[in-house]
Structures are given as structure tokens and as C-alpha cells.
N, C-alpha and C positions, 0 to 999 in steps of 0.2 A: 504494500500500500504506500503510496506517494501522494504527493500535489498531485497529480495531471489522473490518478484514480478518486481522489478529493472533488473534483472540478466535474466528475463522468458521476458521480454520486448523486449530485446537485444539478445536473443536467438532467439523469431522468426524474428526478425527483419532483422538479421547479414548476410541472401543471399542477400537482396535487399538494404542494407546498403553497401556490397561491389560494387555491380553494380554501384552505384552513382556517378557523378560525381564530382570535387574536386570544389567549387562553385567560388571561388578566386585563381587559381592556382599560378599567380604570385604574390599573397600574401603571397598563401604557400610557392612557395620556397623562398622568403624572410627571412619565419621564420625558414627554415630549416639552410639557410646560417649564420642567428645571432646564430643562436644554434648551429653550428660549432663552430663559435670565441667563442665560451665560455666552449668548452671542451676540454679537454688532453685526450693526447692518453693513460695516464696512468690513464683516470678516469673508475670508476664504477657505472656506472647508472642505478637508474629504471625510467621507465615510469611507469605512472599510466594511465588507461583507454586510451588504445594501442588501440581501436577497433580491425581491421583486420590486423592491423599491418605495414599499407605502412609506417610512421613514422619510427617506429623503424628499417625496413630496409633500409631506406634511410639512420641512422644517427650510429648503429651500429658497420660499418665499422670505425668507427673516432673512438672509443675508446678499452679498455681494456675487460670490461663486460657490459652486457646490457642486463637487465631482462624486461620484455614490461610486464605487467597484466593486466586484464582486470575481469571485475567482472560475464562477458558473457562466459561462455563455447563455445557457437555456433562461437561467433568472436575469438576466441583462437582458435579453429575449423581450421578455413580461416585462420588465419593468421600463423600455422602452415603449411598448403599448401603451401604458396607462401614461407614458410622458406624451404622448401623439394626441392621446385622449384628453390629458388636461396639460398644455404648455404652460411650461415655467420657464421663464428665458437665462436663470440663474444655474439653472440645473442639466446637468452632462454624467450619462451613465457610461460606466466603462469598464470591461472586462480583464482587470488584473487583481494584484495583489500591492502590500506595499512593497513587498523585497522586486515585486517589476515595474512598479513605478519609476522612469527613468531616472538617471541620479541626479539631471536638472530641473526635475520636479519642482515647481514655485512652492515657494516655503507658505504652508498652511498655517492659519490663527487658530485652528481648531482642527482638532480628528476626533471624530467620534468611532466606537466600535462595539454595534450592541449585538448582544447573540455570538459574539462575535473569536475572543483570545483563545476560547476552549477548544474551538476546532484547528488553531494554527498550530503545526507541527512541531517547531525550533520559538517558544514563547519569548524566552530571551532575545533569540534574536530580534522578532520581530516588533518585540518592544523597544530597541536601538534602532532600527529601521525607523519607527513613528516617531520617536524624538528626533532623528535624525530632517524629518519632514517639516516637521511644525518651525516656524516663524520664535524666536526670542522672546519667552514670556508665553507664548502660545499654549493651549489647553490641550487634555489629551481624556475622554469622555467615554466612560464605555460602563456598560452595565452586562455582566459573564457571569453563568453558571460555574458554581465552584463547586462540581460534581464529586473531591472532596471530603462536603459537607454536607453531602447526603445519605442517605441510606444505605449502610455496605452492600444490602442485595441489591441494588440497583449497580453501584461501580465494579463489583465485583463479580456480581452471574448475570442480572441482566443486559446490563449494556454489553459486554462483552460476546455475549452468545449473539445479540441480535445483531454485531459490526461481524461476525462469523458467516452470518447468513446473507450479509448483504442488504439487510434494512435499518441499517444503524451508521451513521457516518464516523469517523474515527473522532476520539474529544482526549480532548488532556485531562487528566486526574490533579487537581490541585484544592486547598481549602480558600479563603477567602485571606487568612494571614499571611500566607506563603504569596498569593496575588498580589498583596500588596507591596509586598517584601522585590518582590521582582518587577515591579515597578518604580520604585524606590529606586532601587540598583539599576535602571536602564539611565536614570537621569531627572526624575522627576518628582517633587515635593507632591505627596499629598494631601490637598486641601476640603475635601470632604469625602465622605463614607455616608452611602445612606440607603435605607430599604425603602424601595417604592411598590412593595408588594400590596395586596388589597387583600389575596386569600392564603393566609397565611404565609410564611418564610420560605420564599421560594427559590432560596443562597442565591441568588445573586443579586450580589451587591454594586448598585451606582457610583461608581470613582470617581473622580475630578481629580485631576494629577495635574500642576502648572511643570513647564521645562523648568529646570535648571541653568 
């Protein structure tokens, strides 16, 4: 299993991943509303691992640029449909990662990455990768399952057996300390912790990390 078997997961996946329903919705918009207060209309943002793209057109309109990517062609797919259906002239989806975003990439005020660190392979790395991206001072926004700090039978028999079978994508095992911990160590102070869950504690916890 690799990135480019990562990307073939998420591709067949991305029609029945958009049907789905939002599991916490007003959790979600909770996190949609904190992630307003924390951007200017003058920012430049990317997302990382945008799926279909509701996020990004929800939050796009609030700033300057907004690049959404995602490592799935099939979810770029979708998630340019629903930009066809409602234009945002702020907003550009695109099919990478941050380690292929080129190395002259214009320096971002903000990354956001929700759903998002648990599925990347080399966490470390890729958390030097996003600071490396972000703008002096710039934010780094991401709300991750910290799979963990859940249930043994889940990290340990079930998700495992169903990434065996092929209905399960590969996710990193970490707690929500150790997340923080490794973000810290990539570079970056952080400045809040917070649960925006509605139905009970659903580990993943909302970060705001400023660059160093």
C-alpha cells in the first residue's frame, strides 16, 4: 500500500463518499464558524484533502484565494461539479498533495486540514511540508481523528481487518497528545485545543497551531 493505492481508494470511493451524510452537522458548522474568526478577507488559503469539496465552498467566499486539493482525482471530479454549479471566483480545486505542491508554491496565511493528518503516510513529514507552505505568522487549522483514542476494538480488529479487505483506507494510529506533540516539533506554537463535537467525544480535536 502507497500514495498512488491511497488516491485508487478515494477514487472508487468519491460517488458514495459524496452521497453520505455529514455525521455531526452541528458540529460541523461549528467548525466552519471558528474557521471564519480566524480568517481575513485578505488571506490565501489551501486546504489539504478537500474530499468533494463542501468545505471549501462553504469557506471560500470569506477570503482572497482558496486552493482545496485532494490526493483523489474522482473527489476533484465532484467537487468540481458542485464549483460549475455554484461559482466562487476565489476558489480552485486541484489534484495533489502538499509534499506535490511545487516548491514555488505562494506562501499560504492559512492551511487548513480536516479529516485530514490521519490518512497521511510520513505525518512528520508532512507536517514540515505545511509549515514549510504557510506565509510568516500564518495558521495551520485542522480538526483529525486521533484513532488512538478510541476504542482498542476498533484500532486494533476492526479497522485493520476492514483496510485487509479493501473497505477501509489506511489511517495512522496516534492519540490526540502525541498530535500535538508533532506538531509542536514541525514548527509551530499551539494556540488552541478545542472539541466541537455535539454527540459526544468524537477524538478529534480542533488545533490552531501559529508558524514559528
Amino acid at each position: 500500500m502507497n500514495a498512488a493505492s491511497d488516491a485508487r481508494f478515494w477514487d472508487r470511493t468519491s460517488r458514495k463518499y459524496a452521497r453520505g451524510p455529514i455525521a455531526d452537522q452541528v458540529g460541523y458548522e461549528r467548525t466552519l464558524d471558528r474557521t471564519r474568526t480566524l480568517l481575513a478577507r485578505s488571506d490565501k488559503v489551501l486546504e489539504l484533502g478537500c474530499g468533494t469539496g463542501t468545505t471549501a465552498l462553504r469557506l471560500a467566499g470569506h477570503v482572497q484565494d482558496y486552493l482545496a486539493t485532494d490526493v483523489s482525482a474522482g473527489m476533484i471530479a465532484i467537487a468540481n461539479e458542485k464549483l460549475a454549479a455554484e461559482p466562487t471566483p476565489a476558489l480552485v480545486f486541484r489534484t495533489a498533495t502538499a509534499e506535490t505542491l511545487p516548491p514555488d508554491a505562494k506562501a499560504f496565511n492559512a492551511v487548513l486540514g480536516f479529516n485530514y493528518l490521519h490518512l497521511v503516510r510520513d505525518l512528520p513529514a508532512t507536517l514540515r511540508r505545511i509549515h514549510a507552505l504557510l506565509a510568516a505568522e500564518g495558521v495551520f487549522i485542522s480538526k483529525t481523528p486521533c484513532v488512538g483514542d478510541m476504542n482498542p476494538l476498533i484500532r486494533l480488529a476492526l479497522l485493520p481487518a476492514m483496510r485487509a479487505i479493501g473497505i477501509a483506507p489506511y489511517a495512522g494510529v496516534f492519540r490526540a497528545a502525541q498530535l500535538s506533540q508533532l506538531i509542536s516539533a514541525a514548527g509551530f506554537d499551539i494556540i488552541a485545543t478545542e472539541s466541537h463535537a455535539t454527540k459526544g467525544n468524537d477524538n478529534r480535536p480542533y488545533i490552531v497551531a501559529r508558524k514559528r
